[in-house]
C-alpha positions in Angstrom: -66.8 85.4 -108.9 -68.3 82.7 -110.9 -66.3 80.1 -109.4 -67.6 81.2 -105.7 -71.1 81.4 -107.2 -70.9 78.0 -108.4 -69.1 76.9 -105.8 -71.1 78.0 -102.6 -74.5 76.8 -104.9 -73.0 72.9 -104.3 -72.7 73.4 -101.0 -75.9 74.3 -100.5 -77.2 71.2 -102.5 -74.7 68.9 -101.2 -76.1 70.4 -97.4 -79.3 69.5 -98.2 -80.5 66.9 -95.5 -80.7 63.2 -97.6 -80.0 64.5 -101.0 -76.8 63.8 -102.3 -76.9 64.8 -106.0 -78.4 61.4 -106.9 -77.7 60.5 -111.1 -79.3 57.0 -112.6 -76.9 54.4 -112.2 -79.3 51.2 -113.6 -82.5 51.3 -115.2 -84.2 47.4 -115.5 -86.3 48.6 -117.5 -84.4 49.6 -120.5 -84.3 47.3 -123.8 -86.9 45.4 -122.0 -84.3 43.4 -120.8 -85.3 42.8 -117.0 -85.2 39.5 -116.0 -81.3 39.3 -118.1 -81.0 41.2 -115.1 -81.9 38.4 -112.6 -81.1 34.9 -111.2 -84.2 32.5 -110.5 -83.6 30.3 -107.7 -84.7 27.0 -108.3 -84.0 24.8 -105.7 -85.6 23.9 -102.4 -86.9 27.1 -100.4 -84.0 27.9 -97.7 -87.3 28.7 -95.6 -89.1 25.5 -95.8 -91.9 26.8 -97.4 -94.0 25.1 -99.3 -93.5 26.3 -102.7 -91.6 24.9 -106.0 -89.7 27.7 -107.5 -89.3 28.1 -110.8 -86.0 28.1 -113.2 -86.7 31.0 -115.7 -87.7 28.5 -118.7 -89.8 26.8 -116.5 -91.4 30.3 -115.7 -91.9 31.3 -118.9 -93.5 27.7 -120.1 -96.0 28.8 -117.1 -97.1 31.7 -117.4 -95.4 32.7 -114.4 -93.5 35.8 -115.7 -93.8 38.3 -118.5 -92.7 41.5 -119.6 -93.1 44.5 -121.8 -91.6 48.0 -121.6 -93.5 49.2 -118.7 -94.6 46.5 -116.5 -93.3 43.1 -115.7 -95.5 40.3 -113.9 -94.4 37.6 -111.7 -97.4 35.7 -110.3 -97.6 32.0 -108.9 -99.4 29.0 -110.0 -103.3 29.7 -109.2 -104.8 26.6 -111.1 -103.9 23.3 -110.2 -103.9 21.5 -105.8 -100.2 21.3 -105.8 -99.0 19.0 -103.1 -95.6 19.3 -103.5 -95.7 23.3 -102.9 -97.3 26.1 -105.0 -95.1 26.7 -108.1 -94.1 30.7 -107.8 -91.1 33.0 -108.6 -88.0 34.3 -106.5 -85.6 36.4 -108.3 -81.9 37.9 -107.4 -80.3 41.0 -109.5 -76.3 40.4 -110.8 -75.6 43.2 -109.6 -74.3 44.3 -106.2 -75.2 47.9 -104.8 -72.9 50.0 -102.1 -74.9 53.0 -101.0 -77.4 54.8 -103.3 -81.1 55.1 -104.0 -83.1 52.3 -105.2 -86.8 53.3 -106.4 -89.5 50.5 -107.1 -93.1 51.3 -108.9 -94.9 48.5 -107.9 -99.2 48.2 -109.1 -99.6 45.5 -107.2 -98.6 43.0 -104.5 -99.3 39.6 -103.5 -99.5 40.5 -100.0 -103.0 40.3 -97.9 -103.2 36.6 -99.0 -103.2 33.7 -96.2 -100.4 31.9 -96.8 -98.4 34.1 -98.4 -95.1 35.4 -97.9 -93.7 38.2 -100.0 -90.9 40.4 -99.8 -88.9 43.1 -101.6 -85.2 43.5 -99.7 -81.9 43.7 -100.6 -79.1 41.6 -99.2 -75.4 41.5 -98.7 -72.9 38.5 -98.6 -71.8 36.7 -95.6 -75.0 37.0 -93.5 -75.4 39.1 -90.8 -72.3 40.7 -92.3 -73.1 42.3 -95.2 -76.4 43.4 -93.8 -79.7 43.0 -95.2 -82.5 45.7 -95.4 -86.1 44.5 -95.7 -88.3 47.1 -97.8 -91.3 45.4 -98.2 -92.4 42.1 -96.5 -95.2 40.3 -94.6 -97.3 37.3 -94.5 -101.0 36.1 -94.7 -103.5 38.7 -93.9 -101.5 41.9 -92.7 -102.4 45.0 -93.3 -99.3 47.1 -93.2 -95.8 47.0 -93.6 -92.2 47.0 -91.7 -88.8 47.6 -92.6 -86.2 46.1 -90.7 -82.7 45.6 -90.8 -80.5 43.1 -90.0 -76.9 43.5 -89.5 -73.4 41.9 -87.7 -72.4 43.3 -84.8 -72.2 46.4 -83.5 -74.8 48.3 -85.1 -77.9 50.0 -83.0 -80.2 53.0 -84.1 -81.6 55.8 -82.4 -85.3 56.5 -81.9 -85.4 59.8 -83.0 -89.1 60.2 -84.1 -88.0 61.4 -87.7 -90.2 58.7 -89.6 -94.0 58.1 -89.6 -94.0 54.8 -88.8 -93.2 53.3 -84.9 -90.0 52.0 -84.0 -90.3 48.7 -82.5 -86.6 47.8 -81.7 -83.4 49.3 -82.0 -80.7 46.7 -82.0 -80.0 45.8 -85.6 -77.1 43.2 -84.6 -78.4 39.6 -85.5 -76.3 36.6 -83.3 -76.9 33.4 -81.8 -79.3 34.9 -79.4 -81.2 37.4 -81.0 -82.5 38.2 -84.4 -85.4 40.7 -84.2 -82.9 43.4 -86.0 -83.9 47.2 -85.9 -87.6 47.7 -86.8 -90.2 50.4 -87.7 -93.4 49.6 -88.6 -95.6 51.6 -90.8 -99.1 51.0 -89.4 -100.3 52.6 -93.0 -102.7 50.3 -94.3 -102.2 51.7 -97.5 -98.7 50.4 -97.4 -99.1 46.3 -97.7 -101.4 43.8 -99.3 -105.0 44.4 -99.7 -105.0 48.5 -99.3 -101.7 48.8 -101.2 -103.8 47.1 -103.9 -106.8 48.5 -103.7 -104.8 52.1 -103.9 -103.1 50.9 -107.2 -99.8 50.3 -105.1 -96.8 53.1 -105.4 -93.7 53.6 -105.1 -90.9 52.4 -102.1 -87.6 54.3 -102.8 -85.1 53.2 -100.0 -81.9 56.0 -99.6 -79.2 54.3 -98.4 -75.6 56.4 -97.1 -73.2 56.7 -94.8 -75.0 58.0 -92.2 -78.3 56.3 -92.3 -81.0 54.1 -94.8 -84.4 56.0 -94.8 -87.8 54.4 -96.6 -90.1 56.6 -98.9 -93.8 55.4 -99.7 -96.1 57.2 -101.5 -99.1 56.2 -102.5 -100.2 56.2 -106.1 -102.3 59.6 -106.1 -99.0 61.4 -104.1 -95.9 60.1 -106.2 -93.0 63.1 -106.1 -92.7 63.8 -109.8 -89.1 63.4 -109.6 -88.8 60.6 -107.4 -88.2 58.3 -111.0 -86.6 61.1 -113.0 -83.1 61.8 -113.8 -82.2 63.5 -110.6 -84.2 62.7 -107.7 -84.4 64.5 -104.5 -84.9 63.1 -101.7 -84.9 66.2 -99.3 -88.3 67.2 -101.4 -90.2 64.1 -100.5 -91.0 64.8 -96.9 -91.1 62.3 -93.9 -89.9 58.9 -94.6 -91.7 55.4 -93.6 -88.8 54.6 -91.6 -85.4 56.1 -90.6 -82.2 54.4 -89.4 -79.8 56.2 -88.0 -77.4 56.2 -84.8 -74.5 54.3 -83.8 -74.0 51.9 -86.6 -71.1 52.1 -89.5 -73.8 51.8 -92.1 -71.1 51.9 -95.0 -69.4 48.6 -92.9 -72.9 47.2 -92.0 -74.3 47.1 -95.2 -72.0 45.8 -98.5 -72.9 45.0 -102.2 -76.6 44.5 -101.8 -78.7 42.5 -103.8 -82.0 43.4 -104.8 -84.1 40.5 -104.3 -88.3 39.8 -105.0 -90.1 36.7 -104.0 -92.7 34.7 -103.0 -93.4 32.1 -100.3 -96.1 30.4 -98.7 -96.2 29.1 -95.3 -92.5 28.2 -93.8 -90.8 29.3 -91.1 -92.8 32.4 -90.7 -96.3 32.7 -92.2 -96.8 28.7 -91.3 -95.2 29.6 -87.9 -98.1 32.1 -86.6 -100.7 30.2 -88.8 -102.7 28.7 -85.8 -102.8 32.4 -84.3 -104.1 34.3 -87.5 -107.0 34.5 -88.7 -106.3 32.6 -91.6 -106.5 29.3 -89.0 -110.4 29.5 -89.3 -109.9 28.7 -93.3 -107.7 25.3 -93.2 -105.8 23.7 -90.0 -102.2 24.1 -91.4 -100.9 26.5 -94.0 -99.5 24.1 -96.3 -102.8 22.5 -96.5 -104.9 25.4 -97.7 -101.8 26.9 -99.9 -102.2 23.0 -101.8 -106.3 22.8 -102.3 -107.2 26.2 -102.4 -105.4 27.1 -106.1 -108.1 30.4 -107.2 -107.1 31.7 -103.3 -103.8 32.6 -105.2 -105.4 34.7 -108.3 -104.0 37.9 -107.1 -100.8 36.5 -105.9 -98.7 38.3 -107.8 -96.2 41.4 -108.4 -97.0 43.9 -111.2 -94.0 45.9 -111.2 -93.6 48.9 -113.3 -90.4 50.9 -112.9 -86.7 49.7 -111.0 -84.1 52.0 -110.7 -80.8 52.7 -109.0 -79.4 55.7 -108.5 -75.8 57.0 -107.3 -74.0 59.6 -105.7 -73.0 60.9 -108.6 -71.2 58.0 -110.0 -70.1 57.2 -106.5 -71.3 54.5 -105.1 -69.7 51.4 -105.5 -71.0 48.4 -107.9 -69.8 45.2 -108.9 -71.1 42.2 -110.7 -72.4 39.0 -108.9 -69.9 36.3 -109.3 -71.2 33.0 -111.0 -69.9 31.1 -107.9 -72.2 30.4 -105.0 -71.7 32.7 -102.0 -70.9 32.1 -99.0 -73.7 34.2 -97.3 -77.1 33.4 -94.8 -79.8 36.0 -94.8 -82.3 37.5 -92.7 -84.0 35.4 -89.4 -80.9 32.5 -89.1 -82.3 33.2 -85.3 -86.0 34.7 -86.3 -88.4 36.1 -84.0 -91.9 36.0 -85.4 -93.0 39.6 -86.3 -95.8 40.9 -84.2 -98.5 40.0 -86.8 -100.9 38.1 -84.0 -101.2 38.3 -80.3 -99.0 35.0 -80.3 -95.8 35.4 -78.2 -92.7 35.3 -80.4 -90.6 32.4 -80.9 -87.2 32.6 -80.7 -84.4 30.4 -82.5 -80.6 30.0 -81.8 -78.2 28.9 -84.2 -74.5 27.5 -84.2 -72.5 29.1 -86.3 -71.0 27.1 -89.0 -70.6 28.8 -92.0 -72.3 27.1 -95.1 -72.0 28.0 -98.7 -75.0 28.7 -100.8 -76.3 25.4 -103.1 -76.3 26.7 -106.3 -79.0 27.3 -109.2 -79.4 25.4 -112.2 -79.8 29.1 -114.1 -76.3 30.3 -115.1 -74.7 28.8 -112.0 -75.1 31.8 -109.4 -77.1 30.6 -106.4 -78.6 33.8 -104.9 -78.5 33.9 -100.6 -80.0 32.3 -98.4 -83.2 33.7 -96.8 -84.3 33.2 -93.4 -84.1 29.9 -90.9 -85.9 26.4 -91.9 -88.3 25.2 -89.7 -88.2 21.0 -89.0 -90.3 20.0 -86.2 -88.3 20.7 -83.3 -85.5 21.7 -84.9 -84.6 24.3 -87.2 -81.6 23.0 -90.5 -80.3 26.3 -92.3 -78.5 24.7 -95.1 -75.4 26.8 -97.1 -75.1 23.5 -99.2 -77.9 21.0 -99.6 -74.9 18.2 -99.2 -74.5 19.5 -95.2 -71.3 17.5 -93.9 -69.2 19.8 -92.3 -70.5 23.0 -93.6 -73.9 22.6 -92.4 -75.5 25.1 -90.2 -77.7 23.5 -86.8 -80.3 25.5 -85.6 -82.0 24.6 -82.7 -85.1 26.1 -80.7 -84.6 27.6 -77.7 
């Protein structure tokens, strides 16, 4: 009698819509040990933007990062005209994720800021492949967020109205010819840059399974008690930002993720629709304003106060990144400018060479490759800063 008790009670909880007995796999937070936890991409910004990223001594020496038990900073250089690009932070975690929960606290953002191009995504090896799902992104002055994903073939979603935000395409696939991926876009304003700050931020928790990835937001004053406890519930939390689901393999689409924070300026996206923002009335380019307008860039930064992962009950899959470069691309190889202006998108095609990723000077792991480079009229995606054979063409279309 016990046993059926018992026994019919997980099957209710297991039946629960979303929840699926989540545990805590990783906390970055404990021993104060978070950026151990991370790679810092130093090299030359896969994006062309115009930013020098930092190694993690070189951080350090700036005043870039910092860290105590219940908050870490990473901000970008707000002091000095930089004409060789603002000096600024992108980080990559060790670890690889397949399936689970991943919950963020994040105070603040450097979103809201022309110029800037932040993001919070995850990422999987041998791009479009292993899938990429983009939590929290945008550039220069927008107001809300979108989560998109990006996939290889054969993967398209359903518009089935069970998220809050509006779904603005459907096919996640990324190829040659297309690269918007699957999109919903919140349209809360409290969600992104200046009203995300001005709310004290929150928290995005992104549920990833077989069936489907679904993104939580709540804003600080509405934060689920549980939602960073020891066994979080997702089937409590109400409506998610966004929903995926439909006729993709999301356990084949999606493979050991990344988690991935960083900052840009300008580049192939936030330089792109420059001339169409309203940031155009403050400087003629992007990279001009990013270099001679250093106090613009005070509030640039992430203040990031929890991390977690949490699996299936010990579940979900997890390896460690290897401390050889990747062979791997990332999100917008072809990119379509998001529909932050009134400025028709512009589309890019690529050939399909693959490339393998240069690598960092910290501990010899070069995190992915994120996003096309723009050149003029053409468009370089580089796997390996030495091209030869294994570079990667891109041209406009």
């Amino acid at each position: 009698m016990q046993f059926i008790t018992l026994f019919s009670t997980s099957l209710a909880l297991f039946g629960t819509t979303g929840w699926a007995g989540y545990v805590l796999q990783d906390d970055y937070f404990a021993n104060n040990a978070f950026f151990d936890q991370f790679t810092f991409w130093d090299a030359e910004d896969p994006t062309q933007g115009f930013v020098a990223y930092q190694s993690y001594n070189a951080s350090v020496d700036a005043k870039l990062i910092s860290s105590s038990t219940g908050n870490i900073y990473m901000g970008v250089d707000s002091a000095s005209n930089t004409p060789n690009g603002r000096p600024s932070v992108r980080i990559t975690s060790k670890k690889t994720y397949s399936q689970g929960l991943v919950v963020v606290d994040i105070e603040h953002m450097p979103g809201g800021i022309c110029g800037t191009w932040p993001a919070f995504w995850l990422v999987g090896p041998n791009w479009p492949n292993g899938g990429e799902i983009d939590v929290l992104e945008g550039v220069n002055d927008q107001t809300s967020n979108d989560v998109t994903l990006h996939t290889g073939p054969g993967c398209s979603v359903s518009n089935t109205g069970s998220f809050s935000g509006h779904m603005t395409s459907t096919g996640c696939a990324s190829d040659n010819n297309n690269n918007t991926g699957c999109q919903i876009a919140s349209g809360d304003t409290a969600s992104y840059g200046a009203g995300f700050n001005e709310g004290k931020g929150g928290v995005y928790a992104m549920e990833w399974t077989s069936t489907g990835i679904a993104v939580y937001f709540f804003p600080r004053s509405s934060i689920p008690s549980d939602v960073l406890g020891d066994s979080p519930n997702p089937s409590g939390w109400g409506t998610p930002m966004a929903h995926f689901t439909g006729d993709c393999d999301f356990t084949s689409s999606f493979t050991d993720q990344q988690i991935v924070f960083d900052t840009t300026f300008c580049g192939a996206w936030a330089g792109n629709v420059w001339s169409s923002s309203s940031c155009a009335s403050k400087a003629p380019t992007c990279n001009s304003y990013v270099e001679n307008n250093p106090s613009a860039f005070a509030d640039a930064y992430w203040s990031v106060n929890a991390l977690k992962v949490y699996t299936n009950n010990g579940q979900a899959a997890e390896s460690v990144a290897p401390s050889s470069a990747v062979t791997a691309t990332s999100t917008s190889v072809v990119y379509v400018t998001q529909p932050t202006s009134s400025a028709a998108p512009t589309t890019f095609a690529v050939s399909t060479t693959a490339a393998a990723a240069p690598t960092s000077s910290d501990g010899g792991y070069a995190p992915v490759l994120r996003r096309a480079v723009l050149g003029g009229s053409r468009m370089v995606l580089m796997g390996s800063w030495d091209l030869g054979a294994r570079g990667m063409r891109v041209s406009v279309r």
